[in-house]
MIKOLDO-871889 format. One record per residue (C-alpha): residue in three letters; residue number from 1; x, y, z. Coordinates in pm, 1 decimal. Example, Ala and Ser with C-alpha at 12.3 -4.5 7.8 and 13.67 -1.06 7.14 Angstrom:
REM MIKOLDO-871889
<rec aa="ALA" i="1" x="1230.0" y="-450.0" z="780.0"/>
<rec aa="SER" i="2" x="1367.0" y="-106.0" z="714.0"/>
***
This chain:
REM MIKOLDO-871889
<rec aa="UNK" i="1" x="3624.9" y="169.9" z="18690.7"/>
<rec aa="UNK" i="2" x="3574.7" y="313.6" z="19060.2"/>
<rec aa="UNK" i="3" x="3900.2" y="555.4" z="19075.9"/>
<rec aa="UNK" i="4" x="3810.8" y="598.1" z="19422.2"/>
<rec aa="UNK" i="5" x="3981.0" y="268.5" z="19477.5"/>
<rec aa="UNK" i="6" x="4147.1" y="168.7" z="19218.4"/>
<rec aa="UNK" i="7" x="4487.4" y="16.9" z="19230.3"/>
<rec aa="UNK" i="8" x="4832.8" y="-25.1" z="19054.6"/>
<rec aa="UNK" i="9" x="4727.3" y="-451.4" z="19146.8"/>
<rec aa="UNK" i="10" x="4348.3" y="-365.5" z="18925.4"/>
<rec aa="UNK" i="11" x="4549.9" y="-285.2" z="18615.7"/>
<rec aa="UNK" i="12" x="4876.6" y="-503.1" z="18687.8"/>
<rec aa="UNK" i="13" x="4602.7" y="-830.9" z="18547.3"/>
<rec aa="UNK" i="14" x="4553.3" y="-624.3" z="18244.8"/>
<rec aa="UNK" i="15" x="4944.0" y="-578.4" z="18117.5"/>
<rec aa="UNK" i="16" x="4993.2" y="-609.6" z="17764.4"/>
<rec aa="UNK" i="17" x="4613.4" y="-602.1" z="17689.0"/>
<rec aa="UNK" i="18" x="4416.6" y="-322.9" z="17470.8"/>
<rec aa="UNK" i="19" x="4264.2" y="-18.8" z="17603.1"/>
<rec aa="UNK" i="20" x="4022.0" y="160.9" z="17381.6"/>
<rec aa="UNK" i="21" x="4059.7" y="541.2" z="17397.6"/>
<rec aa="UNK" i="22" x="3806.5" y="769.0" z="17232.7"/>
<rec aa="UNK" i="23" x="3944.8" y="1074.7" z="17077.8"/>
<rec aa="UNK" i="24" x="3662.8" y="1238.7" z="16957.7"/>
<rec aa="UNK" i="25" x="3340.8" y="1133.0" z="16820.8"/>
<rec aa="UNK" i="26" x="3539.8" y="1006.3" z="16496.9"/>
<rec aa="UNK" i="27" x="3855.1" y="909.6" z="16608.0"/>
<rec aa="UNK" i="28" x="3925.5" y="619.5" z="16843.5"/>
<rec aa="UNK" i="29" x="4280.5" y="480.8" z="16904.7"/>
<rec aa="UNK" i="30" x="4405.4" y="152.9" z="17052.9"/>
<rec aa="UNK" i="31" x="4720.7" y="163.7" z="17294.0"/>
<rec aa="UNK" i="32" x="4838.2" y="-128.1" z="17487.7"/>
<rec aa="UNK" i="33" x="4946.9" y="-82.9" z="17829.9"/>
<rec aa="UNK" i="34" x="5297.5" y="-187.6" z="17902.4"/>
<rec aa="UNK" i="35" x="5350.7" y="-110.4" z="18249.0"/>
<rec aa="UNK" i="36" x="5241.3" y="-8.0" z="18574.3"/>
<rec aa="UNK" i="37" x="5452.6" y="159.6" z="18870.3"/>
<rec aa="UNK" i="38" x="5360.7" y="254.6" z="19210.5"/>
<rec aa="UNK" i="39" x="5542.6" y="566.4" z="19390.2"/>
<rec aa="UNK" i="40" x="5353.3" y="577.0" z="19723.3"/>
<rec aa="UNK" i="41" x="5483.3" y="793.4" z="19974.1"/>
<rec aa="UNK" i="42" x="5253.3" y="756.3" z="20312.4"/>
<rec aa="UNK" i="43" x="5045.0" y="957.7" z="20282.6"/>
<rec aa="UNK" i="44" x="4956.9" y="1007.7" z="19922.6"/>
<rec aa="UNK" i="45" x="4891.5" y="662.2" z="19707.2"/>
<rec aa="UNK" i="46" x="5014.5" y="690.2" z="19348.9"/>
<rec aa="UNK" i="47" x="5105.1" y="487.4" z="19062.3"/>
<rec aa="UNK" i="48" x="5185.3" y="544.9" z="18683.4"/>
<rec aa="UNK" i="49" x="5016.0" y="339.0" z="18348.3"/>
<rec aa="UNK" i="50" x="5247.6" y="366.5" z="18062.8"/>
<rec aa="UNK" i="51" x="5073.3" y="307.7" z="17740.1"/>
<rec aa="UNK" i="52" x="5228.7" y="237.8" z="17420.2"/>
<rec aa="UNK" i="53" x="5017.2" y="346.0" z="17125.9"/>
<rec aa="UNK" i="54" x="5052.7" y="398.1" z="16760.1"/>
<rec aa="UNK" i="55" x="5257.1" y="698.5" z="16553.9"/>
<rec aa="UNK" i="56" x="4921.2" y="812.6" z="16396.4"/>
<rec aa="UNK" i="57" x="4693.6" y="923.5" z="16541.8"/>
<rec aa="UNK" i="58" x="4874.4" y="1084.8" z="16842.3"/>
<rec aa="UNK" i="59" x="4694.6" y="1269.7" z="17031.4"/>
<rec aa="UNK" i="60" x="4737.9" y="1583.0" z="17297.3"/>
<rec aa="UNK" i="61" x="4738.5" y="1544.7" z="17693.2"/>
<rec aa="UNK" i="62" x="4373.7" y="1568.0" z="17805.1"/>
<rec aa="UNK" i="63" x="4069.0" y="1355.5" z="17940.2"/>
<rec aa="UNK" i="64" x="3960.0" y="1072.9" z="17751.9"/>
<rec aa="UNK" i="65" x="3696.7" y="780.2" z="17790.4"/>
<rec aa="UNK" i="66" x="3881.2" y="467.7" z="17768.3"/>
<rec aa="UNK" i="67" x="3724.6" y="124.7" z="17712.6"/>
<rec aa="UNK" i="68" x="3807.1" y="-244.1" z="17822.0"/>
<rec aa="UNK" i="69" x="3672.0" y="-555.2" z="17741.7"/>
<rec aa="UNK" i="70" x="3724.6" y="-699.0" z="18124.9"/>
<rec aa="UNK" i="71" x="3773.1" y="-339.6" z="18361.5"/>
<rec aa="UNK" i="72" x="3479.6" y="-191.6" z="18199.9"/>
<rec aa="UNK" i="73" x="3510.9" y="200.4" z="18113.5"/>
<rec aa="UNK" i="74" x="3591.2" y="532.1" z="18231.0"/>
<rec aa="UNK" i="75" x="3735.7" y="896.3" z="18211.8"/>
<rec aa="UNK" i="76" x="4107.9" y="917.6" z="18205.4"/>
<rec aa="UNK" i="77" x="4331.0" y="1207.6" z="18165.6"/>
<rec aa="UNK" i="78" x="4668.1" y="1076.4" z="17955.9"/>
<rec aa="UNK" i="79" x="4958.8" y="1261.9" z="17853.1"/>
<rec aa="UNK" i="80" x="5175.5" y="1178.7" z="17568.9"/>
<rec aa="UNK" i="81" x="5577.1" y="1188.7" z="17696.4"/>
<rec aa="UNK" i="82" x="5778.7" y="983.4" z="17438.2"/>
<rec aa="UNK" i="83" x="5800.8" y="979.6" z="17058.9"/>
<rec aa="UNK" i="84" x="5933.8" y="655.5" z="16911.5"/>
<rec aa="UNK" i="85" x="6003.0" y="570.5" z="16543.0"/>
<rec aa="UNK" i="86" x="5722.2" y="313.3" z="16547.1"/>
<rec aa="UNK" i="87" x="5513.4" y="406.5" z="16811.3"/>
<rec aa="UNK" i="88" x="5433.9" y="671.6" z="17097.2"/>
<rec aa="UNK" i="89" x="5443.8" y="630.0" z="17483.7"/>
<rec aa="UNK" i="90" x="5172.3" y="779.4" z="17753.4"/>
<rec aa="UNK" i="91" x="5184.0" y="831.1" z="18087.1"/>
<rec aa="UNK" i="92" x="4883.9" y="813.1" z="18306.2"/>
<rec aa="UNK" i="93" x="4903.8" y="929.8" z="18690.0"/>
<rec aa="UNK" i="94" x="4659.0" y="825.7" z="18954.5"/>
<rec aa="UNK" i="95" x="4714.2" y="995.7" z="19279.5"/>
<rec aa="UNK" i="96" x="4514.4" y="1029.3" z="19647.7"/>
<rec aa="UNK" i="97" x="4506.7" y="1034.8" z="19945.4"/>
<rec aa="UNK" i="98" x="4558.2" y="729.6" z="20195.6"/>
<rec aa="UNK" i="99" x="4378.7" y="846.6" z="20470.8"/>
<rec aa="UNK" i="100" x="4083.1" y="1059.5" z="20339.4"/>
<rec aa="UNK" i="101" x="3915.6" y="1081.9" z="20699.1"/>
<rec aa="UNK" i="102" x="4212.3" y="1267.7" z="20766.6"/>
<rec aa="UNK" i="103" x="4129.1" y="1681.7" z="20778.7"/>
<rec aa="UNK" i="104" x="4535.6" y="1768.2" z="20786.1"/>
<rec aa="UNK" i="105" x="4584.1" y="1757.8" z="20408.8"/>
***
C-alpha cells in the first residue's frame, strides 16, 4: 500500500472483503470493511474506512500491520468508536495534503 497516494476509489474495490490486522505477535483479528467516505476540503484530501470486526478480541486505538489478499500490506493506525452486541466498529482516517509542492501549509 503506497499511502502517499492512496485513495478512498483504492479501497472502494475492496468493500465487504477481509482485512487481516495483526495485534501482536499472537493475536491476529479479521474485520471486514464496510465503508469508505471521503471529506475533502481543498486543500487537505481525506477519507474514512469503517471496519466492522468481531466482539473478542477488541483491541485499543494504535498502529497495526494489516494484510490483504489483493492491496497487499501495510501500517495502519485504527481506532475503535462503536460497541455493538455482536460486533465492534473502527474508524480509520487518511488525511494530506493536495498540493504538497505547496510551502503555505
Amino acid at each position: 500500500m503506497d499511502f502517499k497516494t492512496i485513495t478512498k476509489q483504492d479501497f472502494d474495490a475492496y468493500l465487504n472483503t477481509p482485512f487481516t490486522v495483526h495485534i501482536n505477535d499472537a493475536t491476529e483479528v479479521t474485520l471486514t470493511l464496510v465503508k469508505t467516505e471521503e471529506k475533502t476540503n481543498y486543500p487537505v484530501y481525506s477519507f474514512t474506512l469503517i471496519f466492522k470486526g468481531p466482539v473478542e478480541p477488541t483491541f485499543e486505538g494504535d498502529t497495526y500491520k494489516f494484510d490483504h489478499s489483493e492491496m497487499g500490506s501495510g501500517n495502519i493506525f485504527i481506532k475503535p468508536y462503536r460497541r455493538k452486541t455482536k460486533s465492534v466498529l473502527y474508524d480509520v482516517q487518511f488525511t494530506r495534503m493536495l498540493d504538497d509542492d505547496d510551502d503555505d501549509y
